[in-house]
C-alpha positions in Angstrom: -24.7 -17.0 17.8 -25.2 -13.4 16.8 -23.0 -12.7 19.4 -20.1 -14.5 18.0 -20.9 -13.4 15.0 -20.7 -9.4 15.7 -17.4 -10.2 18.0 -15.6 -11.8 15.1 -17.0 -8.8 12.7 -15.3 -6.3 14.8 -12.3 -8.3 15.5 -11.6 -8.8 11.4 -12.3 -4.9 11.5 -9.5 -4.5 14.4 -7.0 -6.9 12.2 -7.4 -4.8 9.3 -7.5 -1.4 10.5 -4.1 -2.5 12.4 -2.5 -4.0 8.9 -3.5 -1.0 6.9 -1.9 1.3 9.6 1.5 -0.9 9.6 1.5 -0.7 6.2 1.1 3.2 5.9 3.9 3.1 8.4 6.3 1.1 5.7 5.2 3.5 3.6 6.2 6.2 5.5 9.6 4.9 6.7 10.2 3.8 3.3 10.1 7.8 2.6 6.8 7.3 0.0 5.3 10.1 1.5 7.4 12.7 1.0 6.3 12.7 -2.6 2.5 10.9 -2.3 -0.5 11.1 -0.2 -3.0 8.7 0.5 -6.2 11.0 -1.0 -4.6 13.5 -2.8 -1.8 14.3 -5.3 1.4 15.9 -3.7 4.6 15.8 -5.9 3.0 12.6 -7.4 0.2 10.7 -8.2 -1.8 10.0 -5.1 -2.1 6.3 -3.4 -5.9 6.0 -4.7 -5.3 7.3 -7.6 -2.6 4.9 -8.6 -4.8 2.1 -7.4 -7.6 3.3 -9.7 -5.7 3.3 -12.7 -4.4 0.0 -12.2 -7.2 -1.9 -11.2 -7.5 -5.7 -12.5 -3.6 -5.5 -13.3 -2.6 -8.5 -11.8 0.8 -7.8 -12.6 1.3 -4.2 -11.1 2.9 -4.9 -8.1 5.4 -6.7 -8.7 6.5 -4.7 -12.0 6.2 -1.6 -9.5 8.2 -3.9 -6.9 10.6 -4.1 -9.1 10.4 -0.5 -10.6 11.2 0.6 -7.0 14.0 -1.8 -6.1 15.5 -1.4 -9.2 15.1 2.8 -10.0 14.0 2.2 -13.2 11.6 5.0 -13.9 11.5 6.1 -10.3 13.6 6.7 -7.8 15.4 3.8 -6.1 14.4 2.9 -2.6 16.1 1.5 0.3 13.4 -0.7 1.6 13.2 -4.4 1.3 11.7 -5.6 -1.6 9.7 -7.4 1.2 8.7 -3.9 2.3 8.1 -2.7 -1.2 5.9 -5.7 -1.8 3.7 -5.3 1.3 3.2 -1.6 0.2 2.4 -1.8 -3.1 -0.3 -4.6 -2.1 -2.1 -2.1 0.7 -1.7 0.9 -2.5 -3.6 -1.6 -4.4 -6.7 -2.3 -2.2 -7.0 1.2 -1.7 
């Protein structure tokens, strides 16, 4: 039982680690980083940072969704709104 127990532990980990990478990849393609970082401020606010000040904002990502599909207050991107949604929600858990 332990067994099982520390395999599906380190599988979870796996998963994650894997969705967290594909979505620093969106945000990569989706040319975020050219003006953020991850850990520290480049141009702009960094990802953590950003996540820290909206914590418990339910509705954050999909105003910034929007914000970022839209160019209102930022500038506009190309990717999906899909795309933008999935990034925004990994900035968040940061």
């Amino acid at each position: 039982m332990k067994r099982v127990l520390i395999a599906s532990l380190a599988a979870v980990g796996l998963l994650m680690g894997g969705l967290a990478q594909a979505s620093a990849d969106k945000a990569n393609s989706a040319g975020c980083m050219k003006c953020h970082d991850v850990d520290k401020k480049k141009m702009a606010s960094s990802f953590k940072d950003i996540a820290a000040k909206n914590k418990g904002n339910k509705d954050y990502v999909d105003a910034a969704v929007k914000k970022l599909a839209t160019g209102s207050g930022h500038p506009k991107s190309a990717a999906s709104e899909a795309d933008l949604k999935a990034i925004m929600e990994w900035v968040v858990k940061l």
